[in-house]
Backbone as CSV, one residue per row, in Angstrom:
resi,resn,N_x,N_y,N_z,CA_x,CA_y,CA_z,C_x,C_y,C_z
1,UNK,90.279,10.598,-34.829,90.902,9.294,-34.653,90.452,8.615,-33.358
2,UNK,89.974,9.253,-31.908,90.001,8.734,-31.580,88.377,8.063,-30.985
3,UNK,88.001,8.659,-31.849,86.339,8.269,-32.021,86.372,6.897,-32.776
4,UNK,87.428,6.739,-33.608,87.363,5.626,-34.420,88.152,4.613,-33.537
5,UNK,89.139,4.989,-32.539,89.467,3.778,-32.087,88.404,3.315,-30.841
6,UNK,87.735,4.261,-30.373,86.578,4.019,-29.586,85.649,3.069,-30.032
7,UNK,85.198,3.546,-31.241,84.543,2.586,-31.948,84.714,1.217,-32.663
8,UNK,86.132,1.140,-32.767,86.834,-0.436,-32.932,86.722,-1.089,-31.912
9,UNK,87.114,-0.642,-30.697,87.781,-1.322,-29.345,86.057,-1.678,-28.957
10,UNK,85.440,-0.649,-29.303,84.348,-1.518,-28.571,83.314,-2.344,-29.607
11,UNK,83.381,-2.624,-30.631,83.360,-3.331,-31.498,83.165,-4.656,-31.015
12,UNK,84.875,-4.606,-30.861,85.757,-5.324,-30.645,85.488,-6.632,-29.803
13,UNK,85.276,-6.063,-28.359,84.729,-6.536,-27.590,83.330,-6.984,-27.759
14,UNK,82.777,-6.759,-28.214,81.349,-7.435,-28.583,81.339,-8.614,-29.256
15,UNK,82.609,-8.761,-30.564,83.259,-9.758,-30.792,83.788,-11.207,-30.168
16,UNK,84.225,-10.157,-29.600,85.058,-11.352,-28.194,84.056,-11.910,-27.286
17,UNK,83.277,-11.295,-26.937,81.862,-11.897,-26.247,81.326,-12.838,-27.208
18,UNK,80.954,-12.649,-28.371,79.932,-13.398,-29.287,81.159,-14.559,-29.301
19,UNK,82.281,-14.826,-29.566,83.482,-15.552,-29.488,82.558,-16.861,-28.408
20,UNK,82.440,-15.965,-27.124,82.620,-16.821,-26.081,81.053,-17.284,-26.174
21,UNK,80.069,-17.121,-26.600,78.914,-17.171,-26.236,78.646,-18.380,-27.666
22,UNK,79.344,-18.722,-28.331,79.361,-19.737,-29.342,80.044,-20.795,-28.888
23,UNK,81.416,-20.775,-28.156,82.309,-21.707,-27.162,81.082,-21.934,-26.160
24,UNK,80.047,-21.227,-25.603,79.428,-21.913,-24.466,77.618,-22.923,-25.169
25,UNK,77.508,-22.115,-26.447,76.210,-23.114,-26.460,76.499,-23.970,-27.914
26,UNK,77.710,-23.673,-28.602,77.867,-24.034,-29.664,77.539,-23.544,-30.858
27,UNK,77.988,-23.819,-31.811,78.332,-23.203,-33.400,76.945,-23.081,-34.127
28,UNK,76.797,-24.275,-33.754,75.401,-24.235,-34.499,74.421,-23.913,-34.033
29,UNK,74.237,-23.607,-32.345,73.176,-23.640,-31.835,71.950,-22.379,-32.030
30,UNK,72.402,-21.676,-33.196,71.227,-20.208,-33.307,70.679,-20.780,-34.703
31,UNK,70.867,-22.179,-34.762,70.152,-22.711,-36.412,69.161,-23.505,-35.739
32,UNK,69.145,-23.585,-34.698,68.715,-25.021,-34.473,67.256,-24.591,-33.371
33,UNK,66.168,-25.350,-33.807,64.748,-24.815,-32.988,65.097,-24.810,-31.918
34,UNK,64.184,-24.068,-30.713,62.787,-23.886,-31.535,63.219,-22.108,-31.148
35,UNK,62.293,-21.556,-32.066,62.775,-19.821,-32.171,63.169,-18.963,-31.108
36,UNK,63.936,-18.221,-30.671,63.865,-17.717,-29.609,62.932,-16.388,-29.375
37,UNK,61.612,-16.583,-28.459,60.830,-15.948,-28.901,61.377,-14.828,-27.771
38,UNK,61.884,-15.415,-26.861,62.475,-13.746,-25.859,63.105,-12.646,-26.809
39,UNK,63.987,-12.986,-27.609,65.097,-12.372,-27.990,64.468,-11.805,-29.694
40,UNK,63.246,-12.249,-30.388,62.714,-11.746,-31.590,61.726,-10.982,-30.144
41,UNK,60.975,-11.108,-29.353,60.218,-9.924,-28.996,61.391,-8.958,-28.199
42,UNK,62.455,-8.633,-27.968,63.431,-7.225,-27.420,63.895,-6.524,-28.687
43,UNK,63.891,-7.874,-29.853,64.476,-7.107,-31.124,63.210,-6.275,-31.657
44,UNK,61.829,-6.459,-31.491,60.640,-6.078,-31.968,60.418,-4.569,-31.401
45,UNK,60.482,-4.936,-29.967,60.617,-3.718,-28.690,61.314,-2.525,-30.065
46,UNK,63.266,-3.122,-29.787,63.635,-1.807,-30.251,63.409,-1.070,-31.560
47,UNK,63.140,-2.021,-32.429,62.558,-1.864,-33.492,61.158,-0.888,-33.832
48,UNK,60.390,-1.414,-32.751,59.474,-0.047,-32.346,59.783,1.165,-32.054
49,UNK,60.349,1.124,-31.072,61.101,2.345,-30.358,62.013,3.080,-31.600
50,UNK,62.494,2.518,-32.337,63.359,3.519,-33.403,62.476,4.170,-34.103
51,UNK,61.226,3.169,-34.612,59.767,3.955,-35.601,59.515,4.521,-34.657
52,UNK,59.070,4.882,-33.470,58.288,5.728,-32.819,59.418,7.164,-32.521
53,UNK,60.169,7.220,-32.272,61.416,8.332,-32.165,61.561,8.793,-33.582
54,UNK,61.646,8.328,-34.502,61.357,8.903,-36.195,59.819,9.018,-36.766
55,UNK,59.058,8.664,-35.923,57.638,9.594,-36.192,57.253,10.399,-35.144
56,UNK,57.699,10.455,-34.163,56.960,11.428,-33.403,58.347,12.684,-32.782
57,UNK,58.130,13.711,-33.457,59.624,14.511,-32.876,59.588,14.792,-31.339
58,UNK,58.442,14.593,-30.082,59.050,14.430,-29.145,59.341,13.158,-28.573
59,UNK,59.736,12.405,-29.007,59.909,11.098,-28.179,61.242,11.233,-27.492
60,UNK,62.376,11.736,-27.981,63.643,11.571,-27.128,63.597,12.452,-26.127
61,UNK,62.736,13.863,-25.943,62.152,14.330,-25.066,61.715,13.920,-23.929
62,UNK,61.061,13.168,-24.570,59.821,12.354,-23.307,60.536,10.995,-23.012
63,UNK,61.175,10.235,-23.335,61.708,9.064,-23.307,63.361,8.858,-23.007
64,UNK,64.015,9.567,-23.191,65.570,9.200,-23.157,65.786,9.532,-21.930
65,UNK,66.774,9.349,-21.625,67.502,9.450,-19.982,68.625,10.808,-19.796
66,UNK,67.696,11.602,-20.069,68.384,13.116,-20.149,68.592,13.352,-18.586
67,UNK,69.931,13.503,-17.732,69.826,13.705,-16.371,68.890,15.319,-16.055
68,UNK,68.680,16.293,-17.097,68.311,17.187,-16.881,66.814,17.080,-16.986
69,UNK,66.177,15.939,-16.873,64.371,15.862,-17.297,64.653,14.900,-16.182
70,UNK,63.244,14.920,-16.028,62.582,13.766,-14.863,61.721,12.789,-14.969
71,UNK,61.704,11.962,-14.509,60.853,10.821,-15.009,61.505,9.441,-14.859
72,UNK,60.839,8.460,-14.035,61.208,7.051,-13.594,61.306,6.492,-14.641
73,UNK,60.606,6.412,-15.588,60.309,5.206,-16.531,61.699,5.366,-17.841
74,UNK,62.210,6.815,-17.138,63.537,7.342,-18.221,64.674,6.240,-18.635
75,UNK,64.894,5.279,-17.388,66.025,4.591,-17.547,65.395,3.276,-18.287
76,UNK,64.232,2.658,-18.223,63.843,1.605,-18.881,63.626,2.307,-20.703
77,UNK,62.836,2.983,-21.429,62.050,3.617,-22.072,63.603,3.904,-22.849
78,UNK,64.709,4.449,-22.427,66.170,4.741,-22.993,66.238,3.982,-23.928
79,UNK,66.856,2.557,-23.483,67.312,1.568,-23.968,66.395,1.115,-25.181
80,UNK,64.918,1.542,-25.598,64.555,1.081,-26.476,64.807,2.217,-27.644
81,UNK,65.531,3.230,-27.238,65.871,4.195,-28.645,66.956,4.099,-28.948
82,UNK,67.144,5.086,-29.643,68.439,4.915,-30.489,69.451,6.168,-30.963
83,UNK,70.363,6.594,-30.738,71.380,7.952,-30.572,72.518,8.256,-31.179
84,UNK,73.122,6.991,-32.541,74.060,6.930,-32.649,73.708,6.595,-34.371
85,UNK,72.707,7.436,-34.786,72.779,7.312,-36.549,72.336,5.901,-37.468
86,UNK,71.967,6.188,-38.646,71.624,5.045,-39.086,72.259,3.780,-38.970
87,UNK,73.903,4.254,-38.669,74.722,2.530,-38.694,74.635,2.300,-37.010
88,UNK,74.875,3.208,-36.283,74.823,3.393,-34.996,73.652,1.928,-34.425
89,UNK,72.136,2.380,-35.088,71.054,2.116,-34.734,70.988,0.422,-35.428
90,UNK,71.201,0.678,-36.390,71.524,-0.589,-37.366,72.343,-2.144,-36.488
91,UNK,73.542,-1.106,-35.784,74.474,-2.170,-35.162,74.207,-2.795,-33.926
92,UNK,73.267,-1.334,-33.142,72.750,-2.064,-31.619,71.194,-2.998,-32.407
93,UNK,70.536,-2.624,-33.181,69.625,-4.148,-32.938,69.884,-5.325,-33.528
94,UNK,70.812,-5.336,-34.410,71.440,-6.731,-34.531,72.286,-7.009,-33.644
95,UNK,72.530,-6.792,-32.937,73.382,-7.306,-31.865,72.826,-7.242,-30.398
96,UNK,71.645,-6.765,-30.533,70.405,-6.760,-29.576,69.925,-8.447,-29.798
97,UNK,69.613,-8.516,-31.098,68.826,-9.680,-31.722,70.123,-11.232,-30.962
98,UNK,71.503,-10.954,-31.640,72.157,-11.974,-31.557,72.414,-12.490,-30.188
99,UNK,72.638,-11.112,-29.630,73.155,-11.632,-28.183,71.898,-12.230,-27.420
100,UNK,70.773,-11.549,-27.445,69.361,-12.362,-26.646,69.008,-13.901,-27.378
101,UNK,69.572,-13.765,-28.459,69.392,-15.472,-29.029,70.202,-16.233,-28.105
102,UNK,71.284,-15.693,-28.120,72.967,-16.523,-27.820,72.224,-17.029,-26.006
103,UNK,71.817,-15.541,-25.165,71.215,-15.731,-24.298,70.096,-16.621,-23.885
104,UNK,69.146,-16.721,-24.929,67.779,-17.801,-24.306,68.787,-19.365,-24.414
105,UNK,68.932,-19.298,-25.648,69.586,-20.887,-25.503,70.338,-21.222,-24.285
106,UNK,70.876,-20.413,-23.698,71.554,-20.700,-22.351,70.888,-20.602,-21.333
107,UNK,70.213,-19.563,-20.820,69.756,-18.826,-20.062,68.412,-19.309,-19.752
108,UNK,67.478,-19.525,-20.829,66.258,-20.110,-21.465,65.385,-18.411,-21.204
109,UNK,64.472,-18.610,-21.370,63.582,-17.104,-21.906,63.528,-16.346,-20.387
110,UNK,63.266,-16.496,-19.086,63.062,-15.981,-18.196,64.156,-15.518,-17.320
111,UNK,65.224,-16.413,-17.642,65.956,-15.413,-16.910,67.082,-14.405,-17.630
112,UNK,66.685,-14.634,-19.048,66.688,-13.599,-20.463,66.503,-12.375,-19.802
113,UNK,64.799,-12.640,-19.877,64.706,-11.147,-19.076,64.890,-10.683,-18.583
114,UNK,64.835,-11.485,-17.284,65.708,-10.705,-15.453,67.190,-10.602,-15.653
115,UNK,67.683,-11.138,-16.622,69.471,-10.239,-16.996,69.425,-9.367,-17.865
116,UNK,68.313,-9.254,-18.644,68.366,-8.000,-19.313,67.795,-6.639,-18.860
117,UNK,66.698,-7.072,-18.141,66.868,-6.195,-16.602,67.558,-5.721,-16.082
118,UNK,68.185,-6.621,-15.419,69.760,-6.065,-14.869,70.336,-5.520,-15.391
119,UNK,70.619,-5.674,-16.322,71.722,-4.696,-17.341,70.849,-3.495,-17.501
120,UNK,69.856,-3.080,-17.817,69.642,-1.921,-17.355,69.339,-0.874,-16.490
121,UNK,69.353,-1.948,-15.433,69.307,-1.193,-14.346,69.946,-1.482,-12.835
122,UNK,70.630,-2.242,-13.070,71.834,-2.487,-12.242,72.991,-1.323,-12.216
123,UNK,73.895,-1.049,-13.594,75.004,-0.383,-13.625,74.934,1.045,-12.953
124,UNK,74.088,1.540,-12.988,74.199,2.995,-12.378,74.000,2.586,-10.565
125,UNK,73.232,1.608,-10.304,73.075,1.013,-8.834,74.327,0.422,-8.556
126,UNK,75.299,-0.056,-9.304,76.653,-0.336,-8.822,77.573,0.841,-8.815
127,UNK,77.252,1.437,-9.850,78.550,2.763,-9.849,78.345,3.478,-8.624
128,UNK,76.655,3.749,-8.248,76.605,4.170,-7.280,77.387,3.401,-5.535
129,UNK,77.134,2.762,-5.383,77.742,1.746,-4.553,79.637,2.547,-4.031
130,UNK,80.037,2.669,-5.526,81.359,2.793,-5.463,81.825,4.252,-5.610
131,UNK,80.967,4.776,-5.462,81.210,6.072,-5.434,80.419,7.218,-6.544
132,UNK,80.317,6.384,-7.569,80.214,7.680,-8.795,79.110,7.730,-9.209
133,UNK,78.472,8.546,-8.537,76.591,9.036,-8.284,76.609,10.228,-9.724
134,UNK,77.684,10.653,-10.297,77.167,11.646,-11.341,76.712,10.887,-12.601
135,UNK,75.368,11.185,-12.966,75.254,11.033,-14.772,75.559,11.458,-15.619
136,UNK,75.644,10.532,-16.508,76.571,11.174,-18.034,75.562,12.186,-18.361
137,UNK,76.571,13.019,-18.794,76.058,14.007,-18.877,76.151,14.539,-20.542
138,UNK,76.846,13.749,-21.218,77.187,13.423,-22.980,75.829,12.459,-23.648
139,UNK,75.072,13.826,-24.737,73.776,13.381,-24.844,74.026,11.986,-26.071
140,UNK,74.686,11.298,-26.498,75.287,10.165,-26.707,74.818,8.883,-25.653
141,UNK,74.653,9.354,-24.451,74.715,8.408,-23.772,73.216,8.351,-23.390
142,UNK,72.179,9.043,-23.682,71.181,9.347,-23.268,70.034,8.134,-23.761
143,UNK,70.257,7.459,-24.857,69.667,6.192,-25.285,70.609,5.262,-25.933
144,UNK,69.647,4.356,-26.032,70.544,3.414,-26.690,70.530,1.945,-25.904
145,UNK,70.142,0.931,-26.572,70.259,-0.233,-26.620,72.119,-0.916,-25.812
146,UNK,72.600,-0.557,-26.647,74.291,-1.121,-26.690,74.758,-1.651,-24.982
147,UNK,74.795,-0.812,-24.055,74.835,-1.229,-22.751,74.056,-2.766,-22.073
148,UNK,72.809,-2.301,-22.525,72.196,-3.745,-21.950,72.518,-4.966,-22.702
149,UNK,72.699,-4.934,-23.795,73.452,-6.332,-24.668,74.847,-6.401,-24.111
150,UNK,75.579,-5.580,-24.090,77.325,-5.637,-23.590,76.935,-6.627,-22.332
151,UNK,76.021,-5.780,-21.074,75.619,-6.692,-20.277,75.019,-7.907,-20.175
152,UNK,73.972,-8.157,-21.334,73.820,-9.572,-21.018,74.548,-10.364,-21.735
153,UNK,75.770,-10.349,-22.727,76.642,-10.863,-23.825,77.462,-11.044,-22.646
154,UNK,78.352,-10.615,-21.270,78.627,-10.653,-20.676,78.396,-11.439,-19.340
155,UNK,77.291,-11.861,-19.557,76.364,-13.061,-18.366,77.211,-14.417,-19.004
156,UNK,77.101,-14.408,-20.304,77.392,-15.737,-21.174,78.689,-15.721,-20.625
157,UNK,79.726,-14.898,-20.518,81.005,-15.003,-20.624,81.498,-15.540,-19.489
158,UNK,80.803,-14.757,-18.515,80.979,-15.376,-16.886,80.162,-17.062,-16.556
159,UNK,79.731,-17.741,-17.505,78.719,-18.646,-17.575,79.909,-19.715,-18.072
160,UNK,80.477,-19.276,-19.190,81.133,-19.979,-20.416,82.737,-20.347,-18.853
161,UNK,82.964,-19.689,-18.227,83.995,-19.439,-17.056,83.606,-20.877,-15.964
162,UNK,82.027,-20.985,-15.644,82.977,-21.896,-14.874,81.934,-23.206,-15.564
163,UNK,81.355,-23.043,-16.929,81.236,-24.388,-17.560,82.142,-24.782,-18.458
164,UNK,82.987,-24.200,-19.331,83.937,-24.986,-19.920,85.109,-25.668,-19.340
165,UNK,85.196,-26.956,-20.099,86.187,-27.888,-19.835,87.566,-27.441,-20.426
166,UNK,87.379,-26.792,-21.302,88.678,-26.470,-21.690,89.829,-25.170,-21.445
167,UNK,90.736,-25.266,-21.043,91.938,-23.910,-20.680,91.550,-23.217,-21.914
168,UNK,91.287,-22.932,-22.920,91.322,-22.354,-23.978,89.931,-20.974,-23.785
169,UNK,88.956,-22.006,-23.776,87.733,-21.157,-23.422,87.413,-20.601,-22.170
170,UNK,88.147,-21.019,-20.953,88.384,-20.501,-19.779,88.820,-18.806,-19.650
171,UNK,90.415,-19.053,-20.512,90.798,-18.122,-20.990,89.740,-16.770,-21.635
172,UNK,89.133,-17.231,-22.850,88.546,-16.364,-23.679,87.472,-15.830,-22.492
173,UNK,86.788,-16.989,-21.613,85.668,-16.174,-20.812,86.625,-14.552,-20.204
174,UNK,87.634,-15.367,-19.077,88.398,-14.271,-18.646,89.198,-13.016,-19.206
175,UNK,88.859,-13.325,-20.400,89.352,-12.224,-21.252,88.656,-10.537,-21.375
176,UNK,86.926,-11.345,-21.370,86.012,-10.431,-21.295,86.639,-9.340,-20.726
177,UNK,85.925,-9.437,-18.942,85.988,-8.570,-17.985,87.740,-7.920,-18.074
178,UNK,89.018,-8.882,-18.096,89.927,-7.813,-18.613,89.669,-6.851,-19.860
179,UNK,89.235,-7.413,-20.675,89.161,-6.156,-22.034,88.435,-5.079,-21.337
180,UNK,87.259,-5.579,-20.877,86.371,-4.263,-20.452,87.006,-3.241,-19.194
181,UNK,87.157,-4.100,-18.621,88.239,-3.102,-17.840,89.091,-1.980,-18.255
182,UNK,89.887,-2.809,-18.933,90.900,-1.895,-19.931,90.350,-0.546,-20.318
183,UNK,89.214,-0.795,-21.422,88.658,-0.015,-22.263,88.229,1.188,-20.985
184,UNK,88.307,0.671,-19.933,87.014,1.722,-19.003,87.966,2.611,-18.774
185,UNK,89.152,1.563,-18.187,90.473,2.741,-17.721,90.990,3.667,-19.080
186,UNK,91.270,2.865,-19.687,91.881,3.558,-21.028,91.230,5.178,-21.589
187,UNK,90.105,4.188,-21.936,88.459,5.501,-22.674,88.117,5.845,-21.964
188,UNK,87.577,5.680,-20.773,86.406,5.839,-20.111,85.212,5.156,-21.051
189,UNK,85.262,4.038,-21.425,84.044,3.291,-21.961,83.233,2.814,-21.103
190,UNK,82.025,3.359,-21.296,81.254,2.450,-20.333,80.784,1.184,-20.837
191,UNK,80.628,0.942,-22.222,80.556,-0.495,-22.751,81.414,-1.809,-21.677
192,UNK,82.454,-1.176,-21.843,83.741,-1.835,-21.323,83.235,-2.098,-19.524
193,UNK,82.691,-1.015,-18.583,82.741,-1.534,-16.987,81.512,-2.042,-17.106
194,UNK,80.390,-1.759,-18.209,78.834,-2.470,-17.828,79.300,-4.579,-17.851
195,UNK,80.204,-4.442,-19.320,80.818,-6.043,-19.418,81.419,-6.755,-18.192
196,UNK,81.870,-5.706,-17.225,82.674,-6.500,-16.115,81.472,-6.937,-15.396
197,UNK,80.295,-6.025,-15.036,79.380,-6.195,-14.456,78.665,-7.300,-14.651
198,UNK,78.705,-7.370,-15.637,77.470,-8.606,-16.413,78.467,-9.870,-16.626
199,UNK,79.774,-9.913,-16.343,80.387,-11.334,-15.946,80.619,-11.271,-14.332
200,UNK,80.552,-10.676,-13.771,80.192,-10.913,-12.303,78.928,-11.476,-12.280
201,UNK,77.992,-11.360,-12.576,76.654,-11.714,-12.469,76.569,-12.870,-12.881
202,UNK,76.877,-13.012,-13.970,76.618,-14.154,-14.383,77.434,-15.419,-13.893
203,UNK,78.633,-14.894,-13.560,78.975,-16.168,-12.684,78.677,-16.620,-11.084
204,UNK,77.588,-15.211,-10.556,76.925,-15.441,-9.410,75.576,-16.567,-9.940
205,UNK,75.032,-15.890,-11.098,73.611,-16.777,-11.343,73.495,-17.983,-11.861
206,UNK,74.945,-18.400,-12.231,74.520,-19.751,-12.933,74.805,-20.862,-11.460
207,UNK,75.305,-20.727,-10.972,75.267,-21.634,-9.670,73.758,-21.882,-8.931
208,UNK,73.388,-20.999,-9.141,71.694,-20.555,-8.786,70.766,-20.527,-9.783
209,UNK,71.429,-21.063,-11.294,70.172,-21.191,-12.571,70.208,-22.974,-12.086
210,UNK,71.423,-23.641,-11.700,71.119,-24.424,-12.172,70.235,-25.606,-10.843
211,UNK,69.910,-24.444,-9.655,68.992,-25.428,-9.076,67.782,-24.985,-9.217
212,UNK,67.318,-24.630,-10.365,65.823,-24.533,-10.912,65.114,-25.253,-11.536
213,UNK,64.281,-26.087,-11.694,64.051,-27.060,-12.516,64.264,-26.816,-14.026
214,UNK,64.865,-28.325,-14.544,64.772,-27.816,-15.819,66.116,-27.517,-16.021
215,UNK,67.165,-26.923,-15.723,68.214,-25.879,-15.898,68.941,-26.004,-15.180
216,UNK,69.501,-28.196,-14.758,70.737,-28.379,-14.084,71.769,-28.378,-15.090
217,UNK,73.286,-28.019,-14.941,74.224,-28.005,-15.780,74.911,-28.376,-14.974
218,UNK,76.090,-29.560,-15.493,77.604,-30.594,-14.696,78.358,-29.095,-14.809
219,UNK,78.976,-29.053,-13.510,80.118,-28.344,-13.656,80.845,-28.044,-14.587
220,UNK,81.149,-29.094,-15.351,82.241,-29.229,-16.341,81.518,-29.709,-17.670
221,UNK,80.919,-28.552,-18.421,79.873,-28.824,-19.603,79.326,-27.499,-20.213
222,UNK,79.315,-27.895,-21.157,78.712,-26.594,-22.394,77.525,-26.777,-22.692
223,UNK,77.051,-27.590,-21.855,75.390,-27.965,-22.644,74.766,-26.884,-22.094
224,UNK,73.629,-25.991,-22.826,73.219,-25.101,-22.730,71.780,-24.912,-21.924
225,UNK,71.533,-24.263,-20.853,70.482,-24.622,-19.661,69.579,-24.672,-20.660
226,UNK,68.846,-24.463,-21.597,67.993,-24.177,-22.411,67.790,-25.971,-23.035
227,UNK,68.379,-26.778,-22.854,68.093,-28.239,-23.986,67.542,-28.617,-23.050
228,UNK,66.615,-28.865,-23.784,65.659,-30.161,-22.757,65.711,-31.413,-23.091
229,UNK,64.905,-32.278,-21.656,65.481,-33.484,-21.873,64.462,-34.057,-23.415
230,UNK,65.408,-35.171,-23.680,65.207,-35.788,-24.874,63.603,-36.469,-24.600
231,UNK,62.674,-35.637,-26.158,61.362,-35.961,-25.945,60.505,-34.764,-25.154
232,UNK,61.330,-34.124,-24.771,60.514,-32.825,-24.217,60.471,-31.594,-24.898
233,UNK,60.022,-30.587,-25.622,59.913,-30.015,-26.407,60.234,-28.887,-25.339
234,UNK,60.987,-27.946,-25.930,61.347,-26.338,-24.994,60.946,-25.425,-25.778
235,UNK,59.643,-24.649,-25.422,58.968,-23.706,-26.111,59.014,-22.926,-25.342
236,UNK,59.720,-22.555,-24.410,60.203,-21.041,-23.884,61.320,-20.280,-25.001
């Protein structure tokens, strides 16, 4: 049972993110050009990475983030496999796919990356910070996609916080980082403290996306850093 409420609650929350990440660029905005080519090449990435771990029997060997093996490239190389079964694997790249869409339209393709970056390699550099230098040590946790989407689904949320006009969606942003919280204290989910992380961030970076060219946003607005001006074509 309580694998299954583990697996609701954090569901759950992924929910509630995608919630907020539709309140910040709009309903329609994953119909609408031009493709997001950041977010079809991370879905391609993991998509590889699952064929290559099911043809070659050492890849989780050589590639996953086993604290008991060595190797730098362990913590990047993780995130493109997969540890949690056919639905497991199934659920992190569609939701790999959605959330990096939800992301470029906002975000636009480059700083896609450098938050999806972050999310993988930030959280263990913060835990460390605060004390808790041990790695999981539950081979569950050893790959897997799911963390770095929680984190960048979580940029949006802290984004959606101080661009919406409305108490409603204010709310839902701030909802995030409480749920995830919760879940961390509750479970020990790490889904749940990577989300707090990645709405801290994101409400550090959008103050700082938006003096980049290209990617000013009014305080008080949902328009998504990603629209360009009228007549300008955005092929990032």
């Amino acid at each position: 049972m309580s694998v299954i409420v583990f697996n609701v609650t954090t569901a759950a929350l992924l929910i509630l993110m995608f919630k907020g990440a539709l309140a910040l660029i709009g309903e329609d905005a994953l119909r609408r050009p031009p493709i997001p080519w950041v977010a079809v090449a991370l879905t391609a990435v993991a998509v590889g990475g699952m064929v290559l771990q099911h043809s070659w029997a050492g890849a989780m060997d050589a590639l996953d983030d086993d604290p008991r093996r060595s190797g730098w490239w362990r913590v990047v190389t993780s995130v493109f496999l997969q540890n949690g079964g056919v639905l497991g694997a199934a659920w992190n790249i569609v939701t790999l796919a959605v959330v990096a869409a939800c992301a470029q339209r906002f975000w636009r393709g480059p700083l896609t990356v450098a938050l999806f970056a972050a999310g993988i390699l930030l959280p263990e550099r913060v835990d460390a910070l605060f004390g808790d230098t041990g790695h999981s040590t539950d081979p569950r946790n050893f790959a897997g996609s799911s963390g770095a989407t929680y984190f960048l689904a979580a940029t949006l949320a802290g984004a959606l916080l101080l661009c919406a006009p409305a108490v409603k969606d204010r709310l839902l942003a701030l909802s995030v980082p409480v749920a995830g919280l919760a879940m961390w204290l509750a479970q020990d989910n790490g889904h749940g403290l990577v989300a707090v992380y990645g709405f801290v961030l994101g409400v550090v970076v959008l103050p700082l996306a938006r003096r980049l060219p290209r990617t000013a946003v009014p305080a008080a607005s949902r328009a998504p850093l990603g629209d360009a001006p009228p007549n300008t074509p955005d092929t990032v």
